[in-house]
C-alpha positions in Angstrom: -13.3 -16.5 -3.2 -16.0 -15.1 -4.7 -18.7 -15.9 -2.5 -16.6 -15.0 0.5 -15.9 -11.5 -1.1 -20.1 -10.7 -1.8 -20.8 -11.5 1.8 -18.1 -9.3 3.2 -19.4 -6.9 0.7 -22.4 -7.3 1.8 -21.9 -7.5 5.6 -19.9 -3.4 5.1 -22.5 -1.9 3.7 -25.3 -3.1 6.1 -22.7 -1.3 8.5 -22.3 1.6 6.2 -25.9 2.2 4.9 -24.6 1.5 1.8 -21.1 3.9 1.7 -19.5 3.8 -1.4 -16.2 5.3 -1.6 -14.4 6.4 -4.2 -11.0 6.1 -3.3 -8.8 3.3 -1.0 -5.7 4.0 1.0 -3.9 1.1 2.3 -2.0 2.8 5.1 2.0 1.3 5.7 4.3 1.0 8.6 4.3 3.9 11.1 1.5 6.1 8.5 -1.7 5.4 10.3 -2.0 8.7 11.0 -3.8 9.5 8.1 -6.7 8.1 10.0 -6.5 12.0 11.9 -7.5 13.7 8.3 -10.3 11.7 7.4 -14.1 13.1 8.7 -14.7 9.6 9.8 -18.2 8.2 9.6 -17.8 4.5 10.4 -14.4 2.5 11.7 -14.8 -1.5 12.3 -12.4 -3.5 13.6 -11.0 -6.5 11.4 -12.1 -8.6 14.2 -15.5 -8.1 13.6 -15.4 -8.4 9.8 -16.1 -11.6 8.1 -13.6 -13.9 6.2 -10.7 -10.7 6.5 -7.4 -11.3 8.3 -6.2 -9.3 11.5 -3.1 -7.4 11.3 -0.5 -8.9 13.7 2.1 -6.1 13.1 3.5 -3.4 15.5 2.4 0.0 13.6 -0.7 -1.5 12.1 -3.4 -0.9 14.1 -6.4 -3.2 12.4 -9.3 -1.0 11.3 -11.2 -0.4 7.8 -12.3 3.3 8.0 -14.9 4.9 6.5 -15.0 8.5 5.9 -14.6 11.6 3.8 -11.7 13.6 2.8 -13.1 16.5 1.5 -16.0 15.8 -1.1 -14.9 12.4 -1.4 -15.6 9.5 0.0 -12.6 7.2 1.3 -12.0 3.4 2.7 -9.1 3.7 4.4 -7.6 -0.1 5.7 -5.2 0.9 9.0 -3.2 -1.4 8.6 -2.4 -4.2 6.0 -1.3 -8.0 5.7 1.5 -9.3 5.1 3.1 -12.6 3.4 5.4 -13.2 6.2 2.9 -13.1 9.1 1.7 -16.6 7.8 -0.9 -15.5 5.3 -1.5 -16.8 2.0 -1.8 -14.6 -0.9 -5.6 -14.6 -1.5 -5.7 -13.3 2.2 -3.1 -10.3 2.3 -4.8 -9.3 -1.3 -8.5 -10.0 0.2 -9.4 -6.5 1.3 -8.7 -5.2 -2.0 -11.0 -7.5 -3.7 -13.6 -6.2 -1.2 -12.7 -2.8 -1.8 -13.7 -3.3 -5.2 -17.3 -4.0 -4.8 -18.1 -1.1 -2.1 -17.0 0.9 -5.1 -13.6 1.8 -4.8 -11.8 2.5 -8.4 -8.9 4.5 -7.4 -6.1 2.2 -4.9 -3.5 4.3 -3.1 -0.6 2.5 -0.9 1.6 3.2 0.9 4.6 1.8 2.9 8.1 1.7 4.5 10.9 0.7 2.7 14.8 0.2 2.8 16.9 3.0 0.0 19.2 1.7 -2.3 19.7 4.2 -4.4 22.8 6.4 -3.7 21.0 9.7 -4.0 18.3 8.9 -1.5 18.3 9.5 2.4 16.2 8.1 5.3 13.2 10.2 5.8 12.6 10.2 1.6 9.2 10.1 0.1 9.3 7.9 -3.3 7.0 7.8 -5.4 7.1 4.3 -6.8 7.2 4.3 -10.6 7.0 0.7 -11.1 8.1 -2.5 -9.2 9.3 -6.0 -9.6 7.8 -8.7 -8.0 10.0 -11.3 -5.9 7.9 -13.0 -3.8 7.5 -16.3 -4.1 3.5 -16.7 -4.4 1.7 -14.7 -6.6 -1.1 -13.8 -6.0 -3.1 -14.9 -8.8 -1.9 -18.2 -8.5 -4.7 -20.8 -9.4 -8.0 -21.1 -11.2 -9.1 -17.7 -12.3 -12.7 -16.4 -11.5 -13.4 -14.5 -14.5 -15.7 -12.0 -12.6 -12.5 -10.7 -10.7 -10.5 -10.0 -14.1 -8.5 -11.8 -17.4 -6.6 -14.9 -16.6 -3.5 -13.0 -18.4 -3.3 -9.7 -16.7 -1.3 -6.8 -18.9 0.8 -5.2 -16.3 2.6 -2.3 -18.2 1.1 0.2 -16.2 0.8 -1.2 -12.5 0.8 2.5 -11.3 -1.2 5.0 -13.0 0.9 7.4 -15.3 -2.0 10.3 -14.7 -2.1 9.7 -10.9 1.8 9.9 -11.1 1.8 13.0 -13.0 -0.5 14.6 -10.3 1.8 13.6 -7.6 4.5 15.5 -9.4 2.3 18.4 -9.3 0.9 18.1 -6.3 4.6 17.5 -4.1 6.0 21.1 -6.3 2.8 22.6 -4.7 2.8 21.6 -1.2 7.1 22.0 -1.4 9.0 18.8 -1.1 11.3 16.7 -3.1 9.2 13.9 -4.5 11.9 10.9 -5.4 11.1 8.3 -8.1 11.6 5.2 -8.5 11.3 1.3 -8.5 9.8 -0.6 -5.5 11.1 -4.6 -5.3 9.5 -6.8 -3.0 11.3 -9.5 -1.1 8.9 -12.1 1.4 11.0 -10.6 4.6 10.0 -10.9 7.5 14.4 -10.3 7.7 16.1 -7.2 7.1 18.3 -7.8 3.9 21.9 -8.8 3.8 24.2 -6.0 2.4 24.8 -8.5 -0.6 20.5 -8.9 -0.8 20.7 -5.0 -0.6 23.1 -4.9 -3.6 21.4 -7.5 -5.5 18.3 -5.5 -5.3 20.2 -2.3 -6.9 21.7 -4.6 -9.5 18.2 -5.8 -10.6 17.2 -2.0 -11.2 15.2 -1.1 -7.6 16.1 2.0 -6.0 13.8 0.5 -2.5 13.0 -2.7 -1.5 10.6 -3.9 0.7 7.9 -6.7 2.3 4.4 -5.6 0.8 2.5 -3.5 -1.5 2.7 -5.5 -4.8 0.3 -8.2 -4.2 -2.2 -5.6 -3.6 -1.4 -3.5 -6.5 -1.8 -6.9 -8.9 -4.8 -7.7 -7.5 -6.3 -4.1 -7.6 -4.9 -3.8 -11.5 -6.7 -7.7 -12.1 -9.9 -5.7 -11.1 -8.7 -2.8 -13.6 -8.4 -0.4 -10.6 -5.8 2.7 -10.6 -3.1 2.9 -8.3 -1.0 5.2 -6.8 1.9 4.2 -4.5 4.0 6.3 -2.2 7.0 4.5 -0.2 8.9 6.1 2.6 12.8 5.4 2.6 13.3 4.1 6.7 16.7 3.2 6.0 19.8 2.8 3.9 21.1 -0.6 2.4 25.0 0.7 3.0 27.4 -1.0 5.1 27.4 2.8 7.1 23.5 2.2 8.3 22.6 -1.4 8.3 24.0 -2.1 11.4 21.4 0.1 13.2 18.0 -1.1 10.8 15.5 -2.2 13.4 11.7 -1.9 13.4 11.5 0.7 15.9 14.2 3.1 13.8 12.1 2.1 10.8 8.5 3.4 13.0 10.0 6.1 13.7 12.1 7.4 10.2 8.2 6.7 9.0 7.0 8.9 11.9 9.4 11.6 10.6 8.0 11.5 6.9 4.7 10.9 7.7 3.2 14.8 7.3 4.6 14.6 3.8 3.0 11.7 2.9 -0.6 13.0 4.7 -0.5 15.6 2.7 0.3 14.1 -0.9 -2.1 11.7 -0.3 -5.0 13.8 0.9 -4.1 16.4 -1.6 -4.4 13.8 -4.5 -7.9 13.0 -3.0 -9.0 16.5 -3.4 -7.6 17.4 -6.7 -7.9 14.3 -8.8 
């Protein structure tokens, strides 16, 4: 793993003269859009990048962008990998490692997820407080490289408290309702049952979803901070889960999108 993240490392910034952003976005479901505020300076196609997997998912376009938001410099991956497409682990979690060593320190994700908490309605921007992790390979699994991070990883703050304060801020300023709360991941690719649905409000989610916190783990192996965002595309209710589809789910994202643009890119700016 190691040798295959230097040389993709390596292979970027002969691309990039060297670009060494400060921040990452990992762009979800329906939010590459974000792509539009960015003053890009180089875009490269997963197909053309060593060792990295290509995205196979409608909504994920397959790019790692290069750029500036700003005064700072961003990596921005337009779209992201997922468990269920047939990847292991150490691949859906690869382009983090990688966004490591170009110099990222700061990880921001984002992604679409199914509401179960009463108070929330599709169209919802959550700001995920914490998660809990049910998929069923983590991604740490296996012989630990030492260089990457501790074989034990402490994982009490998995999203950082002084990033979250600033999105508090930062959603009061712009003038939307930030909602909190507690992201579960399942492996999917399904929609849940209504019983999976109220299983996941039972174990203490308010949103569950198919990604996000392998990439989180792995950034916070790396001691990285992260920021996560997660659009509610749907309700787990016996009312709305007979409509969930991908397309509804694109578009509810579609719908939230400008709020998440502008959270993110004003977190950029002022933090």
């Amino acid at each position: 793993m190691w040798d295959k993240v230097q040389e993709t490392v390596q292979f970027l910034k002969d691309k990039t003269q060297d670009f060494s952003p400060e921040y990452g976005v990992i762009l979800g479901s329906g939010l590459g859009g974000f792509a539009d505020d960015i003053s890009m300076e180089y875009s490269i196609d997963y197909h053309d990048i060593p060792n990295f997997p290509v995205s196979t998912v409608q909504g994920h376009k397959g790019a790692l962008l290069f750029g500036t938001i700003g005064n700072k410099k961003v990596v921005a991956m337009q779209g992201r990998f997922h468990y269920y497409e047939g990847y292991n682990m150490q691949e859906v979690t690869f382009p983090v490692r990688v966004m490591k060593y170009i110099g990222v320190d700061k990880l921001i994700v984002s992604n679409a997820s199914g509401g179960v908490n009463p108070s929330f309605k599709v169209g919802d921007v959550m700001m995920i407080t914490d998660h809990i992790n049910f998929m069923p390979e983590h991604p740490l699994r296996g012989k630990n490289d030492e260089r990457f991070g501790p074989r034990f990883l402490n994982m009490s703050e998995p999203y950082s408290r002084a990033l979250m304060q600033k999105g508090r801020e930062l959603a009061k300023e712009i003038g939307f309702n930030l909602q909190e709360g507690v992201y579960l991941a399942l492996q999917g690719p399904t929609f849940e049952t209504l019983a999976e649905y109220r299983m996941v409000r039972n174990l203490g989610a308010d949103c569950v979803g198919m990604s996000t916190v392998p990439e989180v783990i792995v950034a916070r192996h790396m001691d990285m901070n992260c920021f996560g965002v997660s659009v509610i595309t749907d309700m787990g209710d016996e009312e709305s889960i007979q409509d969930v589809n991908h397309e509804e789910v694109l578009e509810a994202a579609k719908t939230a999108e400008p709020k998440v643009r502008a959270l993110i890119q004003n977190l950029i700016l002022n933090y």
